[in-house]
C-alpha positions in Angstrom: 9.0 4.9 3.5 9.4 5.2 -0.2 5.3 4.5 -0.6 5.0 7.8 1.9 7.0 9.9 0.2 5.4 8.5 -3.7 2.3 9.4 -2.0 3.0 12.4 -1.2 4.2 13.7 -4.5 1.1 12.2 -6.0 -1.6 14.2 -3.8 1.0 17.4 -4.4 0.9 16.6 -8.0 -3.4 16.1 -7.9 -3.4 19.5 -6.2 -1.1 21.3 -8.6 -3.6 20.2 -11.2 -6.6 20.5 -9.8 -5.2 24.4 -9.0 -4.1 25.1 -12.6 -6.9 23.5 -14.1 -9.4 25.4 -12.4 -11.2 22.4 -11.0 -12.2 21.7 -6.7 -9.7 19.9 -4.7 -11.4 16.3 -4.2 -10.7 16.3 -0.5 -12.8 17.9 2.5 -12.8 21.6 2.2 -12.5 22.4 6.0 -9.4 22.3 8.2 -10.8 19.2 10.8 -11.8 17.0 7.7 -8.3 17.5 6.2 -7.3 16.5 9.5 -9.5 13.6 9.8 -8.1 12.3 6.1 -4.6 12.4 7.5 -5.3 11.1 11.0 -7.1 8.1 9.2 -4.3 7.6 6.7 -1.6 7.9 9.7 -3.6 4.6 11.8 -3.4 2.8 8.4 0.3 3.0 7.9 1.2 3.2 11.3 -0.8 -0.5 12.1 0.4 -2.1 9.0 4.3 -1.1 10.4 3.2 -2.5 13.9 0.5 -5.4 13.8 2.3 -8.7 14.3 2.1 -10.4 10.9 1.4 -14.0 11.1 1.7 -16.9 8.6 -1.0 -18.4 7.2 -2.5 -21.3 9.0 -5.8 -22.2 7.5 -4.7 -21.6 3.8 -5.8 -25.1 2.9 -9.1 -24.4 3.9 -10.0 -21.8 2.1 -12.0 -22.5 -1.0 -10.0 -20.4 -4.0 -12.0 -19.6 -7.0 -13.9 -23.1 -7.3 -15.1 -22.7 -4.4 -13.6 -26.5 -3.6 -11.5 -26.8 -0.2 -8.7 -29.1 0.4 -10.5 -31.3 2.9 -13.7 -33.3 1.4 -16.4 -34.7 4.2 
């Protein structure tokens, strides 16, 4: 909740100065891609609050930076 709302202050804050400093907004310019903007950034919060999180099973085999896993052949 706290992420929404810093998020929201932020674009309100990007528009304030985008509008005193004489400058284009940097989002769509019509009313549907406004709405596709929100309607993308709405699935993105509202999956993250509802996809089943699961713990991570194959950590061990994943490479890291060198690229070496934990298992050798």
């Amino acid at each position: 909740m706290i992420r929404t709302v810093i998020g929201l202050l932020l674009a309100l804050a990007i528009g304030i100065a985008c509008r005193v400093a004489g400058i284009p907004l940097p989002a769509p310019p019509v009313l549907i891609g406004a709405l596709l903007v929100v309607a993308m950034t709405l699935g993105y919060v509202l999956t993250d609050r509802l996809a089943a999180h699961r713990a991570n099973s194959t950590r061990p085999l994943c490479g890291g930076p060198t690229g070496e896993s934990g298992t050798q052949p």
